[in-house]
N, C-alpha and C positions, 0 to 999 in steps of 0.2 A: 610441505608443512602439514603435520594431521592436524585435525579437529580438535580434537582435547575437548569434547564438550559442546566446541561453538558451534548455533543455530548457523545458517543463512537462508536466506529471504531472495525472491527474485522482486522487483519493484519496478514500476515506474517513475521514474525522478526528471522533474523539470528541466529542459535546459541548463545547464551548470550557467550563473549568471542574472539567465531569462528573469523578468520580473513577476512571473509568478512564482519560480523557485525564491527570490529575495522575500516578497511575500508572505511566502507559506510560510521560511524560518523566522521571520518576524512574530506572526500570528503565533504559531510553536513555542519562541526563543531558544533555538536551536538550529544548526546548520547541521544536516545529519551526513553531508559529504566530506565537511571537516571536523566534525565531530565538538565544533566548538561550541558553545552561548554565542547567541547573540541578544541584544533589547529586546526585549516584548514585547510587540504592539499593546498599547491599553484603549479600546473602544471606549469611547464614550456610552454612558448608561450602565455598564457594570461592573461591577464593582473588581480591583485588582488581584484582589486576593483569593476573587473565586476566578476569576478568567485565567489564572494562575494553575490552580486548582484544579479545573475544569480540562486544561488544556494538557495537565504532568504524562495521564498515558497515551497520548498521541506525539508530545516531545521526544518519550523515550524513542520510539517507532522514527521519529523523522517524516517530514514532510513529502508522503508518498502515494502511490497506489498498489495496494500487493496485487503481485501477477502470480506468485506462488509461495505460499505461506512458509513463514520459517521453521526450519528441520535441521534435524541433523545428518550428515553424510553417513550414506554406507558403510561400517564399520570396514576399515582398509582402505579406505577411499581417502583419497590427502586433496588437498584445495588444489594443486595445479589441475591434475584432469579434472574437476569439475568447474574451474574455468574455464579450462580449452575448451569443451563441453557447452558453456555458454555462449562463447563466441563463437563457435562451428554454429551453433542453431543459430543467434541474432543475423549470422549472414547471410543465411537463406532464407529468412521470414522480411516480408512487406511490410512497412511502418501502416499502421491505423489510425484512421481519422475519424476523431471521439465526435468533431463538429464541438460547438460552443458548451462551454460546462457552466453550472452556477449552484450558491448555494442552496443545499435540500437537506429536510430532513430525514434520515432513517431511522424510525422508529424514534426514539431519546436521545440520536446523536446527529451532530451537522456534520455534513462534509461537502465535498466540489461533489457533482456530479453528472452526466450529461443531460441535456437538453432534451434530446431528440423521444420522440414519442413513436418515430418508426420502428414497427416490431420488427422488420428485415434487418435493420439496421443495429439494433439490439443483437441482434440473434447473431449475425455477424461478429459484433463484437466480444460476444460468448464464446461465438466458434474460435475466433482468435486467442482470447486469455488460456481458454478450454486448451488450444494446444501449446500453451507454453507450461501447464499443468503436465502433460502429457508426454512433451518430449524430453523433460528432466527428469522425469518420474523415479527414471532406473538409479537416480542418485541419493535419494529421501531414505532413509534409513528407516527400519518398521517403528510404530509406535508403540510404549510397552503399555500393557494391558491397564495399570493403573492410571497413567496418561491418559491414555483412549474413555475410559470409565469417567475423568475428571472432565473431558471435554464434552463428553457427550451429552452430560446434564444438560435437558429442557428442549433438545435439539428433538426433528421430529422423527419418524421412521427414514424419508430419503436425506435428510442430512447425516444423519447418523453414520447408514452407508457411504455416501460419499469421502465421509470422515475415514473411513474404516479402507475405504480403496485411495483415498487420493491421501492422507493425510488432513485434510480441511475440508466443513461441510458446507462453504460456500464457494464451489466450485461447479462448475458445467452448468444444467439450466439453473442452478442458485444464485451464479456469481452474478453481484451490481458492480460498475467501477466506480470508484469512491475513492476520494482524499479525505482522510479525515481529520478533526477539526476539533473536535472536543470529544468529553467523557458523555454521557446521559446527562440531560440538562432538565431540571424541572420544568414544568408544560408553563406556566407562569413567567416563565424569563425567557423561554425562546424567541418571543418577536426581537427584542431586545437584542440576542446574537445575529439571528440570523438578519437584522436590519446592519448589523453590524459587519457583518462575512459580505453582504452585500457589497457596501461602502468600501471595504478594504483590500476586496479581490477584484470589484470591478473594471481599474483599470486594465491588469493582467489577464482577462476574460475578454479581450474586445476582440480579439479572431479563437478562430478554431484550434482546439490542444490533438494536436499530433503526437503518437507514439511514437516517435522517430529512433529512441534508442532504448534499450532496458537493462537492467542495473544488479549487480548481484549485492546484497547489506548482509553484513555477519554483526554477528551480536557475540564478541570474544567469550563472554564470560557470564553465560546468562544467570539473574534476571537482571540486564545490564544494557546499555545503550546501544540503538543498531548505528552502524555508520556505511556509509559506501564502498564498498570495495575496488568495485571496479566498473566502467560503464561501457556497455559495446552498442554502437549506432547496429543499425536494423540494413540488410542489404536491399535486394531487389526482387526476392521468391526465388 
């Protein structure tokens, strides 16, 4: 099958099932492995229409973590070998342990995040996403100059770069893992969510999130909904 256009995304995606995965698409209203609606959780204290509102470009995405931002394929390149491609690397990489995540904010937006304040541990888990940026690389299709120009706006001198060699400028010592949660939220309604992301994630937070498998998401027809494609477990190194 070629591309015809379609983006893919490498991702982290919960447990298919797991109750953080039911969670997330709850939070969202979106199931982004099947691509369907589901209910929208509504928190108490804000209001439906903006939690609605707030949450629309994090639904389209799906309930995830990018491990390598969405692109398009090598011109020539069809979706079978860069499947195989992802499943030849998930078997020889180690699953990673995030340890406990919880809600944080970045900057204007909530998302899951990890816990841990160990800078080894951190760093670790740079070097890990860092090579799944890395080992797909030769499949990401260049970015054309007025793209590159549009993304770049407000980014600093080393994002820029990164942009410019990885495709995304939060990669290598930039990248946080993040699930995200909402749009930029006004500073005034934040305790509000994030008392809320508390309440609604905590039971699916009571052990450690494991990387255990990762996931490729294409986006058919962009600007259009990502969904799962496919999901390969992580082998043993």
């Amino acid at each position: 099958m070629m591309t015809n256009g379609a983006r893919y995304a490498i991702y982290f995606v919960p447990e298919h099932g797991s109750m953080l995965a039911r969670r997330g698409a709850s939070w969202l209203g979106r199931n982004a492995v099947t691509g369907e609606a589901v209910e929208q959780h509504r928190p108490g204290g804000i209001d439906p229409a903006t939690f609605a509102e707030k949450t629309e470009s994090a639904r389209r995405y799906g309930f995830h973590a990018t491990l390598k931002a969405p692109m398009r394929l090598t011109p020539g390149v069809s979706e079978r070998p860069f499947r195989a491609a992802v499943a030849e690397y998930a078997a020889r990489v180690r699953p990673f342990d995030l340890g406990p995540l919880s809600p944080k904010w970045i900057g204007a937006f909530l998302a899951l995040t990890p816990d841990s304040a160990d800078p080894e541990h951190m760093r670790a888990l740079k070097d890990w996403a860092f090579g799944v940026v890395r080992g797909l690389e030769p499949f990401r299709a260049p970015m054309p100059g007025e793209e590159f120009e549009r993304r770049a706006r407000g980014l600093d001198d080393r994002q820029r770069q990164l942009l410019e060699r990885w495709g995304y400028p939060y990669v290598c010592d930039e990248f946080r893992f993040h699930m995200t949660l909402s749009a930029p939220v006004p500073e005034a309604e934040r305790s509000a969510w994030r008392a809320a992301a508390d309440r609604w994630f905590a039971p699916a937070l009571a052990q450690d999130v494991v990387i255990d498998a990762i996931s490729i998401a294409v986006e058919r027809d962009p600007p259009g909904p990502f969904v799962e494609l496919a999901r390969y477990p992580l082998g043993d190194g």
